[in-house]
C-alpha positions as CSV (number, residue, x, y, z in Angstrom):
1,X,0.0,0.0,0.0
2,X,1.2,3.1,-0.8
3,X,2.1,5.3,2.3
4,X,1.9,9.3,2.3
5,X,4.6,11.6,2.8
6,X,3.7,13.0,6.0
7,X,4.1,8.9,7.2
8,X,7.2,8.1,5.2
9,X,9.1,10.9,7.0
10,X,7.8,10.9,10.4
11,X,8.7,7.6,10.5
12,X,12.5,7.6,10.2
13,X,15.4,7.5,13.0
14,X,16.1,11.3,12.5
15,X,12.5,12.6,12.7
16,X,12.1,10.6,15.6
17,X,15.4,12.0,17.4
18,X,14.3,15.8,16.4
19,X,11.2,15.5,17.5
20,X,12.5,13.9,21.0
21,X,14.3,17.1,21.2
22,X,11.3,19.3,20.1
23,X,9.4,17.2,23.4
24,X,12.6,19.3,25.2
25,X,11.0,23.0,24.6
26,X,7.4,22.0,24.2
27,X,6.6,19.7,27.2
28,X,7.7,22.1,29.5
29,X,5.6,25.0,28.0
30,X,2.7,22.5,28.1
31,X,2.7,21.3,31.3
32,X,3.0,24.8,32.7
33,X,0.0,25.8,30.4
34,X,-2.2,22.8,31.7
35,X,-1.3,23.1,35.0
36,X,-2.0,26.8,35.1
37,X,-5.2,26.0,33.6
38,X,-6.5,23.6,36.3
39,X,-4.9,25.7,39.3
40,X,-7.1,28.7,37.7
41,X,-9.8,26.9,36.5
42,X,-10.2,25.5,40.5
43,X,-9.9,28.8,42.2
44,X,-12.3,30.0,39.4
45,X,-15.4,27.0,40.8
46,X,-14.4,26.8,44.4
47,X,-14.4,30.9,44.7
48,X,-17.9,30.9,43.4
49,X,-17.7,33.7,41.3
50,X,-16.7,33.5,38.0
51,X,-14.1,36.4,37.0
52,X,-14.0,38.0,33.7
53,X,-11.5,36.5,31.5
54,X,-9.3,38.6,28.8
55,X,-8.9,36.9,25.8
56,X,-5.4,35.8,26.1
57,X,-6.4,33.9,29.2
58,X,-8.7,32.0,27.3
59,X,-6.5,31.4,24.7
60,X,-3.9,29.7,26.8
61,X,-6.6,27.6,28.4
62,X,-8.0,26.4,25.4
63,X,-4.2,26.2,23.4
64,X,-3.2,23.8,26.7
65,X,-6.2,22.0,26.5
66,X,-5.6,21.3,22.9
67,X,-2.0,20.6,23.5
68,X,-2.9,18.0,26.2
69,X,-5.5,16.3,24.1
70,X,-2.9,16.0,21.2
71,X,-0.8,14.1,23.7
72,X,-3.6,11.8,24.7
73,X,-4.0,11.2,21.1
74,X,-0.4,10.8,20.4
75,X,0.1,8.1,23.2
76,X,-3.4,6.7,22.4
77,X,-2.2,6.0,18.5
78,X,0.6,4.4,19.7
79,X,-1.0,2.4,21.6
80,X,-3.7,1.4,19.5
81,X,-1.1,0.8,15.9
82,X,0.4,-1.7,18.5
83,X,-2.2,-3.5,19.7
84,X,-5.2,-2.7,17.6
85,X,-8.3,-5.0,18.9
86,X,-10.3,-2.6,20.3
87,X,-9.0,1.2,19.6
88,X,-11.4,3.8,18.6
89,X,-9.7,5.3,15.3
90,X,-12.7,8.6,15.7
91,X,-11.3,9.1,19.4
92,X,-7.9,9.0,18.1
93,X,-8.2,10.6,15.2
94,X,-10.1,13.7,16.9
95,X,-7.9,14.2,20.1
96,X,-5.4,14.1,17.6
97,X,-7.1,17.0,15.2
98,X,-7.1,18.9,18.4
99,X,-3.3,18.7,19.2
100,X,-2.4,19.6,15.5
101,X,-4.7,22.4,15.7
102,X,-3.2,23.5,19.2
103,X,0.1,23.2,17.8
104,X,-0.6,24.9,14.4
105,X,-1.9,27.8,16.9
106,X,0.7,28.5,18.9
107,X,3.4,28.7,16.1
108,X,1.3,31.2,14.3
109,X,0.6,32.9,17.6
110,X,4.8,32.9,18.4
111,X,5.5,33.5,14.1
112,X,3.3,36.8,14.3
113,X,4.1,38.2,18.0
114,X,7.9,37.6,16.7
115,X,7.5,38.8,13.6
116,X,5.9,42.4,15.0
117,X,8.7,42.4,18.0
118,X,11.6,42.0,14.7
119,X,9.8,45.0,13.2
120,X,9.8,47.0,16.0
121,X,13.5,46.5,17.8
122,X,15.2,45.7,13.6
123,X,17.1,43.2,15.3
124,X,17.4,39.5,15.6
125,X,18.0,39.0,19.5
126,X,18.2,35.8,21.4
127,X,13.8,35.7,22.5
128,X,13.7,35.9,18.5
129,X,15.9,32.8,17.8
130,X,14.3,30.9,20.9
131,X,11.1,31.6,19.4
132,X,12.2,30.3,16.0
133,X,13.1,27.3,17.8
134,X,9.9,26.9,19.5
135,X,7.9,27.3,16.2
136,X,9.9,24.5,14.6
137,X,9.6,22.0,17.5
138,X,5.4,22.7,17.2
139,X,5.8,22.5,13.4
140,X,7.2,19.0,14.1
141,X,4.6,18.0,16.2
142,X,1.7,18.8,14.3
143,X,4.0,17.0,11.3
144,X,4.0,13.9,13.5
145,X,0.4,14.2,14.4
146,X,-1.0,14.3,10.8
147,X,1.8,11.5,10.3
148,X,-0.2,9.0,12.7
149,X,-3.5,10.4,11.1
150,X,-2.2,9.0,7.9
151,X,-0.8,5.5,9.5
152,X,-4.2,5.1,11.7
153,X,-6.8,5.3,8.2
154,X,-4.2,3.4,6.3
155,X,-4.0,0.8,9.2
156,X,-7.8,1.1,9.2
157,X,-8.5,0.7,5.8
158,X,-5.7,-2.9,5.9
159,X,-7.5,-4.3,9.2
160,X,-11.6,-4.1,7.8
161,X,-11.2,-3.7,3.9
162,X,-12.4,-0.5,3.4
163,X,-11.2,3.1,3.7
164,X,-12.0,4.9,6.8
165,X,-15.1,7.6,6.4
166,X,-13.4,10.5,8.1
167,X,-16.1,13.0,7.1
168,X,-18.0,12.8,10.1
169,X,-14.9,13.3,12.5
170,X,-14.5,16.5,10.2
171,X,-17.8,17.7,11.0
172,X,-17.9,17.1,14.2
173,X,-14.4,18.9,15.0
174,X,-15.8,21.9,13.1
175,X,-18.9,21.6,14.7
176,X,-16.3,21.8,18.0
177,X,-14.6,24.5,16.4
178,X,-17.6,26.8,15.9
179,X,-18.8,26.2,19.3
180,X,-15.5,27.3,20.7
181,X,-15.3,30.3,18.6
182,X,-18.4,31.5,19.2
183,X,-17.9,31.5,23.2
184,X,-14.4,33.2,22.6
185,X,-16.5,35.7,20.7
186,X,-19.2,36.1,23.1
187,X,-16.8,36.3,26.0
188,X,-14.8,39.3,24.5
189,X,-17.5,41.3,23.9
């Protein structure tokens, strides 16, 4: 069967060493995200009153989220290409979605604030290389997690005998999507 490109490179010895190394800069900035996000979101319900949340505030909480969904996803396709009896491909395939999605985010979100900061100082300083280097190891993972999209339907489509229908996993992270959006919307008003 013929495998896509995303799959044929994510699945070599070097990918697999950089992207240990992009685990280095990202874990970090992940676990501080989701553990910011549970500390706040617990003195948020056990205060009883809900404060009024900027925008950036709700973007980390929902980038971390994503971030530690695309984990779940990551270990769970892992997991399930190894021993595939009874692994949901949909589950896989959307916690994934949400981790690419997360990572796709934040490099755009670090690309543009590093882009206006170059602009403004017309200098490349240290925070601008480190952010370089931060957009490239969530490049990669978001490269590896549409990799193990690709190896999941493939592995799907060789287990049953027919291609996987990923159109309602598509509607139903848009549906997500739009849902979010909408409170992000409503909340910054």
């Amino acid at each position: 069967m013929r495998r896509h490109f995303f799959d044929r490179w994510a699945d070599t010895t070097p990918f697999r060493v950089v992207l240990m190394f992009a685990a280095l800069g990202v874990f970090p900035v992940l676990l501080v995200g989701v553990c910011t996000t549970v500390i706040g979101g617990a003195r948020m319900f056990v205060g009883g009153s809900l404060p009024e949340l900027e925008a950036a505030e709700l973007a980390v909480a929902l980038l971390s989220v994503g971030g530690a969904l695309g984990f779940v996803g990551y270990c769970r396709a892992r997991a399930g290409f190894m021993n595939p009896s009874r692994h949901n491909v949909t589950a896989t395939l959307l916690l994934l979605t949400a981790g690419v999605l997360a990572a796709l985010s934040v490099a755009g979100i670090i690309t543009v604030a590093a882009i206006d900061d170059w602009l403004d100082i017309s200098g490349i300083g240290p925070l601008l290389v480190l952010g370089a280097l931060f957009v490239l190891a969530n490049l990669l993972w978001a490269f590896a997690g549409i990799a193990w999209m690709q190896r999941l339907m493939e592995r799907y489509a060789e287990k049953t005998g027919r291609a996987f229908d990923g159109l309602p996993v598509v509607l139903l992270f848009t549906a997500i999507a739009l849902v979010i959006a909408a409170t992000l919307k409503t909340v910054t008003l």
